[in-house]
N, C-alpha and C positions, 0 to 999 in steps of 0.2 A: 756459377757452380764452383766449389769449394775443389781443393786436391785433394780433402778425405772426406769424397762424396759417399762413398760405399759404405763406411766406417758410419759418418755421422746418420744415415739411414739404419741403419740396425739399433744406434743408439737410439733415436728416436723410437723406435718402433717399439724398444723394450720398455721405452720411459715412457710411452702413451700406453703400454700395458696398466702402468699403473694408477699413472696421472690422468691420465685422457679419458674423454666422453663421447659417446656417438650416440645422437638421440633422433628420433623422428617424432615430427609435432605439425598436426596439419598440413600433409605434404613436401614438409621443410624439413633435409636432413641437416645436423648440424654435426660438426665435430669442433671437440675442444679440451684445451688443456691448460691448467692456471696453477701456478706455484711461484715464490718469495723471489727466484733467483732470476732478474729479467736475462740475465746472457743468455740461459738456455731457450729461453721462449722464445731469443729473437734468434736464438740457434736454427730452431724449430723453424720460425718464419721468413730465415733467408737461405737455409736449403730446402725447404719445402715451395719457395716461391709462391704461394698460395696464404691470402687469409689476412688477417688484421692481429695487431697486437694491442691490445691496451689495458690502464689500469682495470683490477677488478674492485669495488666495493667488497671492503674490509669490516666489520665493525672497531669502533674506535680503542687502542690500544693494542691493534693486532699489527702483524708485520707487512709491510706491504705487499700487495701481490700481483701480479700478470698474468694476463691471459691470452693465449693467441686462439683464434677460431676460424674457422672456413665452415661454408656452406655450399647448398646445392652440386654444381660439376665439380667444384672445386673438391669435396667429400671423395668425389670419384675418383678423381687423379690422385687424390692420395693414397687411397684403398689400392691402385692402379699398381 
């Protein structure tokens, strides 16, 4: 845990307002959020301590992009 724990959780929160997904599919909740600039996503994935980061499938000519996601309990402790 970071010393602008507090800080970097509101960021987040506001920036999964916009960015972010929460879907359910077959009993499987997911939550996720994918954009260009990998620092914030592994922002996302190293105070949120939950979840995977990796590239997303782009079509060709577009900017790169990332994605961090969590599932199942993991969905919870976030929500938490």
């Amino acid at each position: 845990m970071n010393n602008n724990y507090k800080l970097d959780i509101s960021y987040i929160a506001g920036l999964f307002d916009v960015k972010g997904t929460i879907s359910h599919r077959k009993k499987v909740w997911k939550m996720e959020m994918s954009m260009a600039d990998r620092n914030v996503i592994e922002l996302v994935h190293e105070t949120l301590m939950v979840g995977t980061v990796k590239p997303k499938k782009v079509p060709t000519g577009m900017k790169p992009q990332w994605r961090w996601r969590c599932t199942f309990r993991d969905c919870l402790q976030v929500c938490k």
